[in-house]
Backbone of each chain as ProteinMPNN parsed JSONL, in Angstrom:
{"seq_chain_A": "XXXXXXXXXXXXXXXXXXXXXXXXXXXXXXXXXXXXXXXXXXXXXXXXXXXXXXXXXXXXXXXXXXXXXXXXXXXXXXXXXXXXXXXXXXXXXXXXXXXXXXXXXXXXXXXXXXXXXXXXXXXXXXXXXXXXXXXXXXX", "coords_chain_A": {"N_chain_A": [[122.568, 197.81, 138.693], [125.57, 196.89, 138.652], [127.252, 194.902, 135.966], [124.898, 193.644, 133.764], [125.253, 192.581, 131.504], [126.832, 190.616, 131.656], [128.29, 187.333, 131.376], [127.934, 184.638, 133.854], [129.867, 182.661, 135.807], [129.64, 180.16, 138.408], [131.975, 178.45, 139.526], [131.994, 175.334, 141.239], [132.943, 172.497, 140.989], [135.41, 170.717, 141.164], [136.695, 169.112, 139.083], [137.536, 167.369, 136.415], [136.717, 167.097, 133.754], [134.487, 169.675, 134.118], [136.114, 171.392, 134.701], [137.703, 172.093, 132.302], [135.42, 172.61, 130.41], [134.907, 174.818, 131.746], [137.216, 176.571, 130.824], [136.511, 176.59, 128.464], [133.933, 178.059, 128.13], [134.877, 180.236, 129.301], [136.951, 181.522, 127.533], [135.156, 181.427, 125.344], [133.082, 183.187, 125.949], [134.816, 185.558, 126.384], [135.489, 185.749, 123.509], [133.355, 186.848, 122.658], [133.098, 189.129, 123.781], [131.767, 189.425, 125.845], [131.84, 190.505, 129.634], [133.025, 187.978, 131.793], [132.48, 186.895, 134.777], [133.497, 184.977, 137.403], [132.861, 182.828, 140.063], [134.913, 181.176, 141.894], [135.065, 178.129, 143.705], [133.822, 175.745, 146.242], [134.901, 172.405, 145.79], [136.361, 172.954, 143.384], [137.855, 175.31, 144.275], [140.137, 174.079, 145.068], [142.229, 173.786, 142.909], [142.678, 176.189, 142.334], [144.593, 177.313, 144.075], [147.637, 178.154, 145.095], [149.556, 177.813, 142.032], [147.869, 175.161, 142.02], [146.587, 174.383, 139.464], [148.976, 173.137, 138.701], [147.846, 170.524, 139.356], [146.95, 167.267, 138.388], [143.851, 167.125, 137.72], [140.676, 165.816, 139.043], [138.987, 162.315, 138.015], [135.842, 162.044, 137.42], [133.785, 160.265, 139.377], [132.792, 156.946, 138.232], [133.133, 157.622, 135.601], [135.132, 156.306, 134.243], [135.969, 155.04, 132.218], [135.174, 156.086, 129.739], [136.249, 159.047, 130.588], [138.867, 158.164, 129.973], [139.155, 157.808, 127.123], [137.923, 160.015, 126.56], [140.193, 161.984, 127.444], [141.996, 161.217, 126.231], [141.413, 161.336, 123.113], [141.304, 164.119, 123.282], [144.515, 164.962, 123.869], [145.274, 164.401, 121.64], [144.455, 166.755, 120.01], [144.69, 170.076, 118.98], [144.5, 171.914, 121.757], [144.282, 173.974, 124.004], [145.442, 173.754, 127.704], [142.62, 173.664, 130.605], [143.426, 175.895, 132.141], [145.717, 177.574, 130.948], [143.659, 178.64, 128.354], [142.067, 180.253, 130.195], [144.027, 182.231, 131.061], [144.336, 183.063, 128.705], [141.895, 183.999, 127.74], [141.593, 186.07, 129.82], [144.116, 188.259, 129.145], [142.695, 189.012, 126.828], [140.102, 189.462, 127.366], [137.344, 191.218, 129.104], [137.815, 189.431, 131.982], [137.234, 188.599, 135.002], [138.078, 186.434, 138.344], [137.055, 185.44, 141.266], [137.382, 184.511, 144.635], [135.818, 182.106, 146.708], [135.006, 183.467, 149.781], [133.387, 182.085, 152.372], [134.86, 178.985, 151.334], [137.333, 179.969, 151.746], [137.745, 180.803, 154.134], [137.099, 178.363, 155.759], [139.339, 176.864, 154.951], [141.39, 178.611, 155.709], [143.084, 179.655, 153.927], [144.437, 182.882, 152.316], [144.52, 185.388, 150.146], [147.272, 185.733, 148.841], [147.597, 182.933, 149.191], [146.633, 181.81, 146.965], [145.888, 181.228, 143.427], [147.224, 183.686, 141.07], [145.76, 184.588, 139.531], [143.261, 184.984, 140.614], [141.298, 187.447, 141.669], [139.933, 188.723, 143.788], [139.44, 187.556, 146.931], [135.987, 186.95, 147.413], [132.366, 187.519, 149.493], [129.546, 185.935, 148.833], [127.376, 187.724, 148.132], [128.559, 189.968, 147.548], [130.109, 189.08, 144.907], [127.396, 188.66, 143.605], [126.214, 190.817, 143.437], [127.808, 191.95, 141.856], [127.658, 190.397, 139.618], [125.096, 190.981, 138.536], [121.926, 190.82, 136.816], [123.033, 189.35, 135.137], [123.302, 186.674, 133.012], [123.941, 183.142, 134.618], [125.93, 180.398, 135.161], [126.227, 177.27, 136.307], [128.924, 175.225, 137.551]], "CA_chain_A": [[123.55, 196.803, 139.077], [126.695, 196.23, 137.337], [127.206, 193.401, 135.22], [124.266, 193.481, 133.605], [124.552, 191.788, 130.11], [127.734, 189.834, 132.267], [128.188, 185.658, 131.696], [128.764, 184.534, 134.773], [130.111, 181.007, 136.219], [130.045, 179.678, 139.579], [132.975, 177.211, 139.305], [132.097, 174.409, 142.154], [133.091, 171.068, 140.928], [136.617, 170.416, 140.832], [136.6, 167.435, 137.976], [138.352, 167.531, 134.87], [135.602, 167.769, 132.495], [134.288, 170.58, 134.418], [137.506, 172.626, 134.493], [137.805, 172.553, 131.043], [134.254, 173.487, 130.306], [135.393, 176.561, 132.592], [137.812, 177.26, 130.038], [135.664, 176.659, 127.099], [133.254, 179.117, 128.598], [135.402, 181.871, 129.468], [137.351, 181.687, 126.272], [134.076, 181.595, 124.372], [132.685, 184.622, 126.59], [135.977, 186.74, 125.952], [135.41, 186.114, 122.021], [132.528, 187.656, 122.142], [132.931, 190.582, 124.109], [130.806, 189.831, 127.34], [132.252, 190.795, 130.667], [132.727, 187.216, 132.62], [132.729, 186.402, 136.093], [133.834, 183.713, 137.651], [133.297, 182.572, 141.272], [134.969, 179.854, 142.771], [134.035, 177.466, 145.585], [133.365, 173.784, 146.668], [136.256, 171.716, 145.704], [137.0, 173.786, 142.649], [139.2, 176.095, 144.806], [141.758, 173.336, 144.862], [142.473, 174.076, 141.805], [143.026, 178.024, 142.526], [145.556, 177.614, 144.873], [148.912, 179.025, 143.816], [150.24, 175.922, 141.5], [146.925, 174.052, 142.311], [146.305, 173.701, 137.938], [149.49, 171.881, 137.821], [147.914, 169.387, 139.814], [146.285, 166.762, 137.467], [142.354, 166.868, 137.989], [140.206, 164.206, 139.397], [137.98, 162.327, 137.532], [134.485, 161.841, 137.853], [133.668, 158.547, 139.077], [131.845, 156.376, 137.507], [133.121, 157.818, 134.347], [136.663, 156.046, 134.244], [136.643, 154.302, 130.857], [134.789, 157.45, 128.915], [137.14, 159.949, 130.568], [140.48, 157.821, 129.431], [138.993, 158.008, 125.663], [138.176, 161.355, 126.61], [141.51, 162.744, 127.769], [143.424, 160.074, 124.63], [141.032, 161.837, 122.365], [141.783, 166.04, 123.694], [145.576, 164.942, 123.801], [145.195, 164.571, 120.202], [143.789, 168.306, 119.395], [145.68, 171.215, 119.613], [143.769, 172.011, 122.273], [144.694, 174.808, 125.602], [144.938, 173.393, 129.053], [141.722, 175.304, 131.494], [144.438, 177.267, 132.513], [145.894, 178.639, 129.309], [142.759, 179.074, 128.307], [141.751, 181.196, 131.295], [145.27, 183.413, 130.764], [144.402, 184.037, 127.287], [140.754, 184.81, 127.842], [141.766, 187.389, 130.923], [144.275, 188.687, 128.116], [141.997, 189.181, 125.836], [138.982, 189.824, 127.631], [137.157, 191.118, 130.396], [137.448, 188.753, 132.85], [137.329, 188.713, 136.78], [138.062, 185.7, 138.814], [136.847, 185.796, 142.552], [137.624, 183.386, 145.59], [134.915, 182.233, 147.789], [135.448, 183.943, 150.602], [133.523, 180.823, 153.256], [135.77, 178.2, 151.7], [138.744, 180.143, 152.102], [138.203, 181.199, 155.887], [137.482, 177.498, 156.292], [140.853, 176.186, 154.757], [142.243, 178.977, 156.255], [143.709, 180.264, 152.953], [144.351, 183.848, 152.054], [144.671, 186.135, 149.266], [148.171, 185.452, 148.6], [147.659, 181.558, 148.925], [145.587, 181.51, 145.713], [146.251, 181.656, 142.145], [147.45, 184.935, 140.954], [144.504, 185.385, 138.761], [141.964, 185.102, 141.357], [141.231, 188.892, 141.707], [139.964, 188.985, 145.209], [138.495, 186.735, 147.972], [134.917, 187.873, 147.969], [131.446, 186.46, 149.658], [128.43, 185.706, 147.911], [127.039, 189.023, 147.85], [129.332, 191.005, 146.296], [129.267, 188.268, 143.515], [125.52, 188.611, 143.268], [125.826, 192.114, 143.227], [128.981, 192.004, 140.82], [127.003, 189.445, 138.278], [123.593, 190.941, 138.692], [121.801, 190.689, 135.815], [123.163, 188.41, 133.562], [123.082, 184.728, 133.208], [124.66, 182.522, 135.505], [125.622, 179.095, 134.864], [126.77, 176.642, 137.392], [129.946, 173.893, 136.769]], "C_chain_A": [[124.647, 196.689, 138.019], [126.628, 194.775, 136.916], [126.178, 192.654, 134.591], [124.227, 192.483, 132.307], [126.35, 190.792, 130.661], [127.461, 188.368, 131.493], [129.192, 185.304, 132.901], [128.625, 183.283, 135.323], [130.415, 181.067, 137.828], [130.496, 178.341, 139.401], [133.002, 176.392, 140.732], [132.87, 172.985, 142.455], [134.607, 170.942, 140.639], [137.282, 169.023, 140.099], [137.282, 168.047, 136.971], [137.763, 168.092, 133.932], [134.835, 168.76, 133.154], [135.291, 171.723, 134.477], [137.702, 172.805, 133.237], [136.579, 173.316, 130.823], [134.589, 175.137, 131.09], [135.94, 177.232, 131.51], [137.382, 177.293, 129.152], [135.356, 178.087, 126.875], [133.797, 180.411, 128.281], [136.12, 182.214, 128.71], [136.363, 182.688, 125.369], [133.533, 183.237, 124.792], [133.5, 185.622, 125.799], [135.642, 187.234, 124.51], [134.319, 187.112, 121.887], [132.275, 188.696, 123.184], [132.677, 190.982, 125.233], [131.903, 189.452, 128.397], [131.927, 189.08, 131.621], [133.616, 187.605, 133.701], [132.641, 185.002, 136.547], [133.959, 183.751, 139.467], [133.903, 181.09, 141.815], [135.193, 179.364, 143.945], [134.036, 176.083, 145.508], [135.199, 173.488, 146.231], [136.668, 172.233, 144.431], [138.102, 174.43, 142.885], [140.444, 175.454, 145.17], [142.495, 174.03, 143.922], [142.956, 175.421, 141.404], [143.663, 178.318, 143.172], [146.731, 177.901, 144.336], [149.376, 177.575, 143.018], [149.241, 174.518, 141.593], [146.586, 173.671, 140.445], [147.711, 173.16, 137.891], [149.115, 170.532, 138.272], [146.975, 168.49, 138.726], [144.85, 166.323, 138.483], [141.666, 165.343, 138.265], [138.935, 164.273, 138.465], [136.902, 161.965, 137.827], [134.39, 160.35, 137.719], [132.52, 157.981, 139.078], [132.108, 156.526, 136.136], [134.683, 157.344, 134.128], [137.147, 155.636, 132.691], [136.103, 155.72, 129.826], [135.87, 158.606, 129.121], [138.245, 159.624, 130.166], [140.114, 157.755, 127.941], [138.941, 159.442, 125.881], [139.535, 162.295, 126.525], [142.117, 162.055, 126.479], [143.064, 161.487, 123.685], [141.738, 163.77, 122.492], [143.248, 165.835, 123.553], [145.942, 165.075, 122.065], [145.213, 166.036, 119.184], [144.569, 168.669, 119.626], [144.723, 172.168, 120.391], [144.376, 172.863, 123.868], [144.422, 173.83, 126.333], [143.726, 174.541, 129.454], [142.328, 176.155, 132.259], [145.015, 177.993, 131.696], [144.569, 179.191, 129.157], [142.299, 180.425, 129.11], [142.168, 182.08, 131.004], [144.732, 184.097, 129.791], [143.267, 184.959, 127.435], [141.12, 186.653, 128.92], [142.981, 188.169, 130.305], [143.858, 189.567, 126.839], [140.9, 190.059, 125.635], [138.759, 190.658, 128.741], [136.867, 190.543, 131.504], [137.852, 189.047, 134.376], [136.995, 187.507, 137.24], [138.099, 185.829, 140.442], [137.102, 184.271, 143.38], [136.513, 183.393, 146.432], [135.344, 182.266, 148.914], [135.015, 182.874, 152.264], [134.274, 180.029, 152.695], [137.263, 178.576, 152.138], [138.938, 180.364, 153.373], [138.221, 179.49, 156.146], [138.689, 176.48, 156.006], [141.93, 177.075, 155.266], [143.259, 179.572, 155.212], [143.659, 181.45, 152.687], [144.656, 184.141, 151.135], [146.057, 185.427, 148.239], [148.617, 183.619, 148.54], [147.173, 181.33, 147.591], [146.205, 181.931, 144.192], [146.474, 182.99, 141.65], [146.26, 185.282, 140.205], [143.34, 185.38, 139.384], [141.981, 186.556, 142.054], [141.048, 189.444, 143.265], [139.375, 187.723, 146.191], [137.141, 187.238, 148.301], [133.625, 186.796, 148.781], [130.397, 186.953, 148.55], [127.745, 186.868, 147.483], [127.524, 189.674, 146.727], [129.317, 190.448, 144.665], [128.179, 188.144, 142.911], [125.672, 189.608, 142.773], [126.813, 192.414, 141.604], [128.28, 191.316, 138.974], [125.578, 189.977, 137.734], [123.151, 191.125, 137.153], [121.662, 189.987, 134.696], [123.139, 187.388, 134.189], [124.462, 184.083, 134.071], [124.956, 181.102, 134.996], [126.561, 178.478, 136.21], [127.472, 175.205, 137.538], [130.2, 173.341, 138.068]], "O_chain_A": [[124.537, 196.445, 136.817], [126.081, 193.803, 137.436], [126.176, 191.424, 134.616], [123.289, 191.706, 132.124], [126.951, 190.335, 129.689], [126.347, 188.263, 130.978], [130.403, 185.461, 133.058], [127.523, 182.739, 135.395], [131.219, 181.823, 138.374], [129.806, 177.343, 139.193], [133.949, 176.673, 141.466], [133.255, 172.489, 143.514], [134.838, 171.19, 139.456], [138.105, 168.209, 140.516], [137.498, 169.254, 136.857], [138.004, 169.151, 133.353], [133.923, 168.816, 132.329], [135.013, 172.902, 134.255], [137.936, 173.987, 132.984], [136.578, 174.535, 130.998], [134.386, 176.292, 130.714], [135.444, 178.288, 131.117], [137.793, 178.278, 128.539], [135.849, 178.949, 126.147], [133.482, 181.295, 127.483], [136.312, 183.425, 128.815], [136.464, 183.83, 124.92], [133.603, 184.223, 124.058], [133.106, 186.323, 124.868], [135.514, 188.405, 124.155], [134.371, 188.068, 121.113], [131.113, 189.062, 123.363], [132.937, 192.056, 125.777], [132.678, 188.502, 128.285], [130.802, 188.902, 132.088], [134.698, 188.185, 133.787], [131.89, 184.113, 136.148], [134.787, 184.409, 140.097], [133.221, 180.096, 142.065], [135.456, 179.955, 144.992], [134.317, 175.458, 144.485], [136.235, 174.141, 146.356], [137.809, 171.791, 144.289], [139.122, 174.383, 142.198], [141.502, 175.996, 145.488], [143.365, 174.842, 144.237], [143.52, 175.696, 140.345], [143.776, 179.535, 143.319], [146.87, 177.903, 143.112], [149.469, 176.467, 143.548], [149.541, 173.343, 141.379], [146.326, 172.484, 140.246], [147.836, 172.541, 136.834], [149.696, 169.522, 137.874], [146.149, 169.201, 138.154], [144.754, 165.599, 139.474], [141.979, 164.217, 137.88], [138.193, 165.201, 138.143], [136.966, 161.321, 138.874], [134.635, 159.544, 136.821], [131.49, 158.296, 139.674], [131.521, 155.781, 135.35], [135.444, 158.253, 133.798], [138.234, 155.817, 132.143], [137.0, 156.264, 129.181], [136.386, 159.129, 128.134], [138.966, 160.578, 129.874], [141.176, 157.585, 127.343], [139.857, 160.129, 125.428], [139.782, 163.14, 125.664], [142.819, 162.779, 125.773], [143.844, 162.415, 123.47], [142.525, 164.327, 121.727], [143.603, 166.801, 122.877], [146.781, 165.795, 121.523], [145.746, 166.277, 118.101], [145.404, 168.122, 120.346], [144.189, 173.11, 119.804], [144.874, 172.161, 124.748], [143.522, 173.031, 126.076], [143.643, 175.698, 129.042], [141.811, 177.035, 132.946], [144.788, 179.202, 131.734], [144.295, 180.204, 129.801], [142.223, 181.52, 128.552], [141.445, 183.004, 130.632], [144.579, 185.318, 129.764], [143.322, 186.186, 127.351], [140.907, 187.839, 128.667], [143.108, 189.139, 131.053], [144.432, 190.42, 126.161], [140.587, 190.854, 124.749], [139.732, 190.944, 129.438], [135.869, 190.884, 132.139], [138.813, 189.746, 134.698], [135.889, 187.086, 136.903], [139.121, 186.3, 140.939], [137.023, 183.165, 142.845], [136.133, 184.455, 146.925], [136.038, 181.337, 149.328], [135.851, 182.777, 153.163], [135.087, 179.869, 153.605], [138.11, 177.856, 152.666], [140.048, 180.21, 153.883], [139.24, 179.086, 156.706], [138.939, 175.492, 156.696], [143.1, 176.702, 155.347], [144.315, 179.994, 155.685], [142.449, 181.674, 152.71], [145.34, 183.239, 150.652], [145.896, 184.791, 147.197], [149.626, 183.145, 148.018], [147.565, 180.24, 147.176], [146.92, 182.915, 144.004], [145.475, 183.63, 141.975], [145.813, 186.419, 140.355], [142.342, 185.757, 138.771], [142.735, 186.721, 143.013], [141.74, 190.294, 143.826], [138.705, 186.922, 145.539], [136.997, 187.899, 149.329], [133.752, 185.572, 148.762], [130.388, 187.896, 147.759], [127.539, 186.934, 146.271], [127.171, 189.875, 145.565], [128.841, 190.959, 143.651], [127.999, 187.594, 141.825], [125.356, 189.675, 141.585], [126.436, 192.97, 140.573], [128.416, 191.658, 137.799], [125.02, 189.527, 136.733], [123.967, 191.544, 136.332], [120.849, 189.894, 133.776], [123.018, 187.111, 135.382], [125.623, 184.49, 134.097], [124.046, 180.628, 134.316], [127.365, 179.109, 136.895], [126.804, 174.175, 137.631], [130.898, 172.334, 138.184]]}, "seq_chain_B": "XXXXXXXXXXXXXXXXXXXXXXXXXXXXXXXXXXXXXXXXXXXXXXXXXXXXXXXXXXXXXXXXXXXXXXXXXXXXX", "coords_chain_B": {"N_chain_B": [[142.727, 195.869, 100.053], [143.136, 192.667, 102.751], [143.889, 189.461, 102.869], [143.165, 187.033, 104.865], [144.65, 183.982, 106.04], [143.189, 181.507, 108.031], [144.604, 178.809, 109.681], [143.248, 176.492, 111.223], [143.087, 174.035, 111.843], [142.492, 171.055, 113.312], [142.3, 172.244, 115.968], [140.275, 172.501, 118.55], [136.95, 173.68, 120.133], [136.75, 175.967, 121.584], [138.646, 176.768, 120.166], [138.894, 177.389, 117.166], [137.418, 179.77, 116.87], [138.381, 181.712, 118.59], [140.682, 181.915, 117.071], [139.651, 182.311, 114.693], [138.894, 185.373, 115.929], [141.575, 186.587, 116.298], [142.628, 186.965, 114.415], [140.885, 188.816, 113.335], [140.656, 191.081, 114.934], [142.957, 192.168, 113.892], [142.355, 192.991, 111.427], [140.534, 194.855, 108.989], [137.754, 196.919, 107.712], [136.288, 195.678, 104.72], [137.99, 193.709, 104.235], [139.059, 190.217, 104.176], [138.97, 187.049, 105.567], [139.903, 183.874, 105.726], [138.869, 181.167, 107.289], [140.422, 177.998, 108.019], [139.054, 174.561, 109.341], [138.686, 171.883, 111.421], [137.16, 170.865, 113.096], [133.698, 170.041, 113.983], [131.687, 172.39, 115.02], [132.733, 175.103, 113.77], [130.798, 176.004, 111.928], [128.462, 176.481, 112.705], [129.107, 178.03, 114.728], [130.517, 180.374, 113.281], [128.808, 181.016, 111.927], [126.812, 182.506, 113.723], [128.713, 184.206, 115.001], [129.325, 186.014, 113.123], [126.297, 186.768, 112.645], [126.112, 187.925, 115.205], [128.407, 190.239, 115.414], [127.676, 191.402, 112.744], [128.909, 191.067, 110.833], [130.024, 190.213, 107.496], [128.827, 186.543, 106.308], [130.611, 184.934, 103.686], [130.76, 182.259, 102.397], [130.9, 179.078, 103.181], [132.034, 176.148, 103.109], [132.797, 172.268, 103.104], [134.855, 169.62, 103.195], [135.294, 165.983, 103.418], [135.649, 166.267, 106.188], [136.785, 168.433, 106.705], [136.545, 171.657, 107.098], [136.097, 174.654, 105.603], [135.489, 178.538, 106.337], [134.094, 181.905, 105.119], [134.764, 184.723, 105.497], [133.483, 188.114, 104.835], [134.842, 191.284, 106.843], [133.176, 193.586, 107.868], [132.21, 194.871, 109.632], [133.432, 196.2, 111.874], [134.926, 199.217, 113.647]], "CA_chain_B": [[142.265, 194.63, 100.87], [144.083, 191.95, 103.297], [143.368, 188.355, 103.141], [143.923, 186.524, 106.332], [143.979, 182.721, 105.512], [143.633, 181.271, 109.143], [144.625, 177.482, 109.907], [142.911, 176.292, 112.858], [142.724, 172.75, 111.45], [143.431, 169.942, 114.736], [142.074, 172.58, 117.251], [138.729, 172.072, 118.934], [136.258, 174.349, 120.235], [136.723, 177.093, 120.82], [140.111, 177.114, 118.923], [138.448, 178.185, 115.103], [136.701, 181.398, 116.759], [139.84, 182.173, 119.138], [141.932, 181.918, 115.705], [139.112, 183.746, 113.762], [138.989, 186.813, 116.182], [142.331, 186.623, 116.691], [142.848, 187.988, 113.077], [139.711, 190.106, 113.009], [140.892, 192.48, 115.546], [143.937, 192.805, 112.99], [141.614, 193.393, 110.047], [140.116, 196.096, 108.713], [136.163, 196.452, 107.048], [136.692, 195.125, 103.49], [139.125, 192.637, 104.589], [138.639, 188.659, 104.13], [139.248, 185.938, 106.677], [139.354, 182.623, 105.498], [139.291, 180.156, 108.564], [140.308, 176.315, 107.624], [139.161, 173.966, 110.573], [138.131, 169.99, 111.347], [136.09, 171.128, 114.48], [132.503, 170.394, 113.172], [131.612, 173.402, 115.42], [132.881, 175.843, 113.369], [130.236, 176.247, 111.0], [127.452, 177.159, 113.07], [129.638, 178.892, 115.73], [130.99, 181.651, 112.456], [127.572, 182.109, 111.333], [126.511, 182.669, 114.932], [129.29, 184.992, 115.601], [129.278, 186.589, 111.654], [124.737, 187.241, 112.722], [125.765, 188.949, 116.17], [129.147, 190.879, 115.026], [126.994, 191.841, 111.666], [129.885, 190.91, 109.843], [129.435, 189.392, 106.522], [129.905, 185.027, 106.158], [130.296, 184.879, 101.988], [130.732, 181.17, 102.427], [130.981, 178.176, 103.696], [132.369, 174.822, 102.303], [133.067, 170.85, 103.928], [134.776, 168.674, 102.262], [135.371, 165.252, 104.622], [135.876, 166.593, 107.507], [137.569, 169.984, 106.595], [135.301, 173.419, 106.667], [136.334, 176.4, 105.43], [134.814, 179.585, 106.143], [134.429, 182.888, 104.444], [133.883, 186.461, 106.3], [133.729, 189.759, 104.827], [134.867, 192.199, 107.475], [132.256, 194.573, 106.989], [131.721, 195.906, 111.17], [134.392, 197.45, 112.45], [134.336, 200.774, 114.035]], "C_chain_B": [[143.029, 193.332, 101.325], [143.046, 190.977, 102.99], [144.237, 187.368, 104.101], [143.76, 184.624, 106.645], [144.596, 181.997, 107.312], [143.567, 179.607, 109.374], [144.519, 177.021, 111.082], [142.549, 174.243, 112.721], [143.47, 171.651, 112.954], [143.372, 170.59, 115.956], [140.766, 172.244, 117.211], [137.779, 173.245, 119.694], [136.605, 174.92, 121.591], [137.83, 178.263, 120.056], [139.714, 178.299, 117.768], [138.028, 179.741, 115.389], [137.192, 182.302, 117.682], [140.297, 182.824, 117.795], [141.051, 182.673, 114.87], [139.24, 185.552, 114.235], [140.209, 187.22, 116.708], [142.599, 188.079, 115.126], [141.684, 189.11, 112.471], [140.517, 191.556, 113.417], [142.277, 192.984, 114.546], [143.29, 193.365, 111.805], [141.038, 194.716, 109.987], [138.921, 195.742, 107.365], [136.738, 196.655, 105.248], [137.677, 194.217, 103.273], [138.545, 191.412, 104.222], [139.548, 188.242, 104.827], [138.698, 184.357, 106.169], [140.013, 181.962, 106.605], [139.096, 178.635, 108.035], [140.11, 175.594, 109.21], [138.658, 172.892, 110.601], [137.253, 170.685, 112.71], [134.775, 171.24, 113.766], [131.401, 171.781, 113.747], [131.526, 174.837, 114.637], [132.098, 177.337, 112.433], [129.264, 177.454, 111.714], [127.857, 178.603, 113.966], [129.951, 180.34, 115.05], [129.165, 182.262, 112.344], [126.711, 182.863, 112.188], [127.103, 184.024, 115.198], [129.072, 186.72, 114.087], [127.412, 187.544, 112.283], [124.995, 188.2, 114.226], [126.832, 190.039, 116.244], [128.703, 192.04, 114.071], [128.578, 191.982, 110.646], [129.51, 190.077, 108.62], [129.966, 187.619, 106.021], [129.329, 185.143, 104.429], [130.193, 183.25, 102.211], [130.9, 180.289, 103.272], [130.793, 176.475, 102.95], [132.876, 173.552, 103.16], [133.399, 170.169, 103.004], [135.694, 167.305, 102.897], [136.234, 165.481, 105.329], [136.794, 168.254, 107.856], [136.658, 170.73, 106.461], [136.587, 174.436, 106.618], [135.362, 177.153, 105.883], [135.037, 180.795, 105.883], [134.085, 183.921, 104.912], [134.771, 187.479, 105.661], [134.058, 190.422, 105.969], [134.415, 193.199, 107.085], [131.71, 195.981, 108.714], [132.757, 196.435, 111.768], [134.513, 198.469, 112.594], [135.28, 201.269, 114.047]], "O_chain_B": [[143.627, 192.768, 100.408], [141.844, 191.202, 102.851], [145.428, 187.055, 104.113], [142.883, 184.13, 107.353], [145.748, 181.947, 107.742], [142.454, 179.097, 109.244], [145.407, 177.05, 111.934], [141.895, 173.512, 113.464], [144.625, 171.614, 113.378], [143.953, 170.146, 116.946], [140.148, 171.816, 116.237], [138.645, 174.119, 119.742], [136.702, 174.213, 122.594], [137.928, 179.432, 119.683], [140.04, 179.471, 117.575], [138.164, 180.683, 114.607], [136.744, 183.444, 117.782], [140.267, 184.027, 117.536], [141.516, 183.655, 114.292], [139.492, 186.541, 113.545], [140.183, 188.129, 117.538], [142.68, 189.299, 114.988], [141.686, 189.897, 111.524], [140.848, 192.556, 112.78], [142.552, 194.184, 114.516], [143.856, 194.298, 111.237], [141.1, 195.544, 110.896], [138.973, 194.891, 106.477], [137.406, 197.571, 104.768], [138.154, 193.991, 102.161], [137.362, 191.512, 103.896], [140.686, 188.707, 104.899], [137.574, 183.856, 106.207], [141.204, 182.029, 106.912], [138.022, 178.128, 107.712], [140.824, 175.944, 110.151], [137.947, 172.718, 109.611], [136.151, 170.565, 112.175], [134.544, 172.214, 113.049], [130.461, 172.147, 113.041], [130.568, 175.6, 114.758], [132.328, 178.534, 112.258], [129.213, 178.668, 111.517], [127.319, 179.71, 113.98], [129.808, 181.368, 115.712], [128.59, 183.328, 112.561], [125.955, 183.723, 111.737], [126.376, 184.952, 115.553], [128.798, 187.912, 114.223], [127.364, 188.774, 112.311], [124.207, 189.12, 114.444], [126.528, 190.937, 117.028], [129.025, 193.217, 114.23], [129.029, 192.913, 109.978], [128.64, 189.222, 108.784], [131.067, 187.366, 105.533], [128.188, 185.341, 104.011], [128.986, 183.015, 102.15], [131.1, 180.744, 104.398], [129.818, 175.89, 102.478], [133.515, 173.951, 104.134], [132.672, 169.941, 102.037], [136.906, 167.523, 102.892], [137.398, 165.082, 105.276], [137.201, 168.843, 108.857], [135.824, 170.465, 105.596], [137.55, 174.77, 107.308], [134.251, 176.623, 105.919], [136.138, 181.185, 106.272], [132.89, 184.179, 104.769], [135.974, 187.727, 105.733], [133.106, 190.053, 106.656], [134.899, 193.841, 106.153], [131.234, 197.111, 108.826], [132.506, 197.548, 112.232], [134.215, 199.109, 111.585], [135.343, 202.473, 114.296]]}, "name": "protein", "num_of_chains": 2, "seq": "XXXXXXXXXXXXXXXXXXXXXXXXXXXXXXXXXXXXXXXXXXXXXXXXXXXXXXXXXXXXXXXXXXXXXXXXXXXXXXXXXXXXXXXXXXXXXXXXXXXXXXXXXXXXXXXXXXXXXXXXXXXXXXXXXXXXXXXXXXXXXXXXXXXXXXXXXXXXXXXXXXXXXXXXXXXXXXXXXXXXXXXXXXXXXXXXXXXXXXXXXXXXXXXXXXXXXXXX"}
C-alpha cells in the first residue's frame, strides 16, 4: 500500500480550534519529512471552497468565553493563519489535500468549486488506500 | 563553519521548528543553529527532532521565559 509511514488527517469539524490544529499538524508533519494526507468532509469542506478560509470560522459552542481569550491570546503571537500554514507546509512538504467526494456530490460542488489546494475530489477508498498504513488522526 | 542565529521569539508552535528547519536545510554538517524562542515547546520539540534527525543538541538554556537552543548539524547527506 502506499503511504505507509504517511500522517494522515481526516479534517471533519469545521471549528476554529480544529482548523488550526489542521495547520499545526500538517506544518509539524512537513517538518519532519512524513508524507501527509489530508481528507476533508463534514462541515470542514466549507472551509475548502474556493475563498471559503477567508470566511471567519465558527466557534465551538459552549466554548465562547475560552475561545475569545483564545483567539486575544493567538492574535498576540506571530502566529500563521490554518491556511498559510497549509501553503507553506504543501511548499515545503509532501502534502496532498483530497475532497470528500459524498459531501461534494451532495452540495453539488465540483472540482473547480474548491480550494485550489484540494488535489482531487476522491471517496473513501482511495483515501484508505492512499493513507494505508500510517496513522490517522481525526479533527 | 556557519552560524545561523535564528529568532523565533513571539511565535508559537510550530513556529521555533518551522524557523529551525528552515535554516537547517541551508546548513551544512558542522554548522551551528542557535534558535531563540518564548514557546515553552521548543525545548522538548528540538531534542525530539535533534534524537530522530540524529543531529547533535549541544545545549539548551531558559532564562524567564526565553530558551535558547543549540544544534550541531552533524546529519546531512
Amino acid at each position: 500500500m502506499p503511504g505507509g509511514n504517511s500522517f494522515n488527517i481526516v479534517m471533519a469539524t469545521g471549528t476554529a480550534e480544529k482548523l488550526l490544529m489542521l495547520g499545526v499538524l500538517t506544518q509539524t508533519g512537513a517538518n519532519l519529512g512524513m508524507p501527509v494526507r489530508i481528507f476533508v468532509t463534514g462541515t470542514a469542506l466549507k472551509y475548502f471552497k474556493k475563498d471559503g478560509f477567508k470566511e471567519k470560522p465558527v466557534m465551538p459552542a459552549g466554548f465562547e468565553d475560552y475561545m475569545k481569550n483564545l483567539v486575544a491570546g493567538l492574535d498576540k503571537l506571530r502566529t500563521d493563519n490554518w491556511h498559510k500554514m497549509l501553503e507553506t507546509a504543501m511548499e515545503t512538504g509532501d502534502v496532498k489535500i483530497f475532497g470528500c467526494s459524498l459531501m461534494s456530490s451532495a452540495l453539488g460542488w465540483k472540482k473547480e468549486d474548491l480550494d485550489p489546494m484540494i488535489d482531487s475530489i476522491v471517496g473513501a477508498t482511495d483515501f484508505m488506500i492512499q493513507s494505508g498504513g500510517g496513522q490517522t488522526v481525526i479533527l | 563553519m556557519t552560524t545561523y542565529n535564528i529568532d523565533s521569539k513571539g511565535t508559537a508552535c510550530p513556529g521555533p521548528i518551522t524557523d529551525l528547519i528552515r535554516a537547517y536545510r541551508k546548513a551544512s554538517n558542522g554548522d551551528i543553529i542557535i534558535l531563540q524562542a518564548t514557546d515553552p515547546g521548543v525545548i522538548p520539540d528540538s531534542k525530539a527532532w535533534c534524537g530522530m534527525t540524529k543531529n547533535e543538541l549541544v545545549g539548551t538554556k531558559e532564562n524567564k521565559g526565553e530558551y535558547e537552543v543549540t544544534i550541531k548539524v552533524t546529519a546531512k547527506k
